[in-house]
Every structure is written in C-alpha cells, then in structure tokens.
N, C-alpha and C positions, 0 to 999 in steps of 0.2 A: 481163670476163665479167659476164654479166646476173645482178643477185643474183634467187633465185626468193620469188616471195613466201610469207609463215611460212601453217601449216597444208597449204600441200603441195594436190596436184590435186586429192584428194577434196573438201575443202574449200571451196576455190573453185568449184567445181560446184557444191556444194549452196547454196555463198548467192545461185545463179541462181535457184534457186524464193525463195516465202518461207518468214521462221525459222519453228521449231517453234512457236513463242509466239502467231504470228501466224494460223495456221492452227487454233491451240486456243482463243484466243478469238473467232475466226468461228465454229467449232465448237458455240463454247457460246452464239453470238449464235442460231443456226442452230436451237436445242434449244431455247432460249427462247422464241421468236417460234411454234415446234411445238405448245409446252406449252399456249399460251395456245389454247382451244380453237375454232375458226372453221369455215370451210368444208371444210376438208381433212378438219379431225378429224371432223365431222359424216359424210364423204363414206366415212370408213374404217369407223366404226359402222356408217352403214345399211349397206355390201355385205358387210359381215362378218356381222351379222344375220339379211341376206335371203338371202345367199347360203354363207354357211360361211367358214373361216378362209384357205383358200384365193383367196378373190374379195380377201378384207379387206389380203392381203397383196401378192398383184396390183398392188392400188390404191395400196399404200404407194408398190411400186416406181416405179409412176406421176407420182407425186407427186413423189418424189424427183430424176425425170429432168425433172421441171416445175421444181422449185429449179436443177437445174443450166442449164437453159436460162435460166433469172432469171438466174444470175451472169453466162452470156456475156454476155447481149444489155443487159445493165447497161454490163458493161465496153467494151463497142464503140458504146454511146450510144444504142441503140436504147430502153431504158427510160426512159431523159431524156426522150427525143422525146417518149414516151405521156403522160412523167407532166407536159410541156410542153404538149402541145398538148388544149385543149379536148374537140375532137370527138372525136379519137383515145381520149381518156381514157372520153368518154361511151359511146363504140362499144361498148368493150372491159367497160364498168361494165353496162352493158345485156347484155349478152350473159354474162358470168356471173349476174346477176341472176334473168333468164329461165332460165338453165340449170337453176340453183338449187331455180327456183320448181317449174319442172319434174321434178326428180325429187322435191322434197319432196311434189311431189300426187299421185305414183307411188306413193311411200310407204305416203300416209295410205290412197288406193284399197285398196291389199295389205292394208293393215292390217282395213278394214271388212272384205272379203273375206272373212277368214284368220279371222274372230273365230267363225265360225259353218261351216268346212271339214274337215272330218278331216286330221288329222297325217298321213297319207299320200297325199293328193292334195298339198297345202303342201309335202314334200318334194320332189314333181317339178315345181313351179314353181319350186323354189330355186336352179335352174341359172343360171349366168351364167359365160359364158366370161370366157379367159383376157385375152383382147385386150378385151371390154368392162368387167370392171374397171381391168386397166392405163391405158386410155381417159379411163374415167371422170376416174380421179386425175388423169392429166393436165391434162385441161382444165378439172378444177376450180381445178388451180392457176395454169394459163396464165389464166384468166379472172377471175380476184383479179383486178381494178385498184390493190389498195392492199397487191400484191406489190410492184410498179411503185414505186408512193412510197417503200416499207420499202428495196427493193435498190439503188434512185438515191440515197439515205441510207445504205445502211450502205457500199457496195461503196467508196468514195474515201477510207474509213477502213484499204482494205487493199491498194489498188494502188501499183504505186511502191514496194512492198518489196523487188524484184529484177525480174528479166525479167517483161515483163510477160504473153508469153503463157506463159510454163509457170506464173507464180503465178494467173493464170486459171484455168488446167488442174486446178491444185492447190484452189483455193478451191470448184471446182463441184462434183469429186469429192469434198472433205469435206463439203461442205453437203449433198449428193445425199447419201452415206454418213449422214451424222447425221440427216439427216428422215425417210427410210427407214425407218432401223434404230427408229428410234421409232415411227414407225407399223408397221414391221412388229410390234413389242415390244404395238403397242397390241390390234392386230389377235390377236395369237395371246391375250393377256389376254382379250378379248371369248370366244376358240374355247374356253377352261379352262370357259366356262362354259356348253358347248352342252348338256348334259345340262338345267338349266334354259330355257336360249334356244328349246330343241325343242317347250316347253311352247308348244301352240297362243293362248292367252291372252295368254302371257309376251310372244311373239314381234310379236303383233298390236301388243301396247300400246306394245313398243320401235319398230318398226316406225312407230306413230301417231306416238311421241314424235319420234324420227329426224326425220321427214318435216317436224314442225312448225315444229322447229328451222329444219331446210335452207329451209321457207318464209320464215321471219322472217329467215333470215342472209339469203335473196335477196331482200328488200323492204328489210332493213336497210344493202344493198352500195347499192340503187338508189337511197335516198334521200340517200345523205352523197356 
C-alpha cells in the first residue's frame, strides 16, 4: 500500500502556487519600487487634480493591470527580449518619453488657462472618462522602458517556487493588487483635499507643477 505523503491533499496543493513568504516579499518589492515617486505617481496626481478622485483612481487601476502585464511577459521572456535588444528598448524609451512630454504640456496649457477662468467654467473642463484615465495609467506604465530592466531583475528571484503558471498567476495578482491599492490610497489622499484643489489658483499651480514634473520624467526617460 502507497504510503500518502504527510500534510494530506490540502497541502500539497498549496505548495503548487508559491509560499506565503514568497508572495510577501514581492509584495513589499512591488510597494517599494511604487513609493519611489516617477511616472505613475506623477500620472495619478495630475488626473486626480484635473480631473477628481474618481479619474485618479481609474488610473490606479490602470496601472495596476500595467504591473500585471510586466509580471507575465517577464516570465515568458518577452521583457528580456526589450531589455536585450537595442532598438526595441529605444522604441519603447521614445514612445513613453513623447507621451510623457505630451501630457506634461497638456498640463502646463490648463494650467495658464485656468489661472485667469472662473471656478465654474474649470469645473466643466474637468471631465475625463472612465476608459481615458484607466488608459492613461496603463500606458504610462506599459511605456516605462526601465519597468523592463526592474521586472527582468526582479521576476527569476521568484520563479521556480512551484508551478510555474499558477505562481505567475499569483505573483501578477499581488503586484497588480499592491500598486493599485497604493495608488488607489494615493489618489483618494489627493480627493481629502478637493475643498483646497477647487481653489482656481491652488489648481493652476498644481496643475503647472504636475505637468513640469511629467515634462522632466519624459526628457529624463529619453536621455538615460
């Protein structure tokens, strides 16, 4: 008779994904790399700003499903490839760059605008749907080039823990979950303070700042 092995069926199931351990320090690799402030966070400000707490958290979600596409296409070698190959690498460095520059000069326009408009006309420019913030976020983050470098580094520190498509599975849903919930966290902190944000001045000058920023992160993506 086959002896059964110890911990029983549950058990052996679960060590098909990866441990608990393994998924909490990607977790906290995932919140790290969030914290440190760049294109995302810059992306979550202005449409929180321009647009209310709702665009701001849109754009989290965005972003979040932009991480989880970094974990797949790490782990089936497609991020190698980009962060391999030259031209690939350029395409993709160019093309958030311009994007970058692009709505940072969006920004700064609104901003001049807005300095000299009544708070009630400002309000009905402030629309921005659902699918153009989600958008936004996303292709802020699909167009990082030096997500590429970070996810072909960190992802072979957590494959090979067990099967490897459901610790995939596992790894993109926490990473998506933890970038997220931080930008969503950041986004509704920005909404606590629309009573000031409303302020025509207030709005221009964040708006100014925003936009400078996303200009300098997209001159600063194109030159490294």
């Amino acid at each position: 008779m086959r002896k059964r092995p110890a911990g029983g069926t549950i058990e052996r199931i679960h060590r098909k994904g990866a441990p608990m351990t393994v998924l909490l320090i990607f977790g906290l690799a995932i919140l790290l790399a969030a914290i440190v402030p760049g294109p995302d966070f810059a992306m979550v400000v202005r449409n929180t700003v321009m647009s209310g707490r709702g665009s701001g958290m849109w754009t989290a979600v965005g972003i979040g499903l932009g991480i989880a596409v970094w974990v797949v296409a790490t782990s089936i070698g497609l991020a190698a490839l980009l962060a391999a190959s030259a031209l690939a690498f350029t395409v993709v460095k160019l093309a958030g760059a311009v994007y970058l520059v692009y709505l940072g000069v969006r920004s700064i326009i609104t901003a001049v605008k807005e300095r000299r408009r009544p708070a009630a006309e400002i309000e009905l420019d402030r629309e921005m749907s659902r699918w153009a913030a989600f958008r936004s976020g996303l292709l802020c983050n699909l167009l990082n080039p030096k997500a590429a470098v970070l996810f072909t580094a960190l992802m072979p520190q957590f494959l090979g823990t067990g099967e490897d498509g459901l610790v995939i599975a596992e790894l993109a849903a926490v990473g998506m979950a933890v970038c997220a919930g931080f930008y969503l966290a950041l986004a509704n902190l920005i909404g606590l303070m629309r009573t000031i944000l409303e302020r025509p001045k207030v709005r221009a000058w964040l708006n100014g700042a925003t936009g400078a920023v996303m200009v300098a992160l997209g001159f600063r993506v194109a030159a490294n």
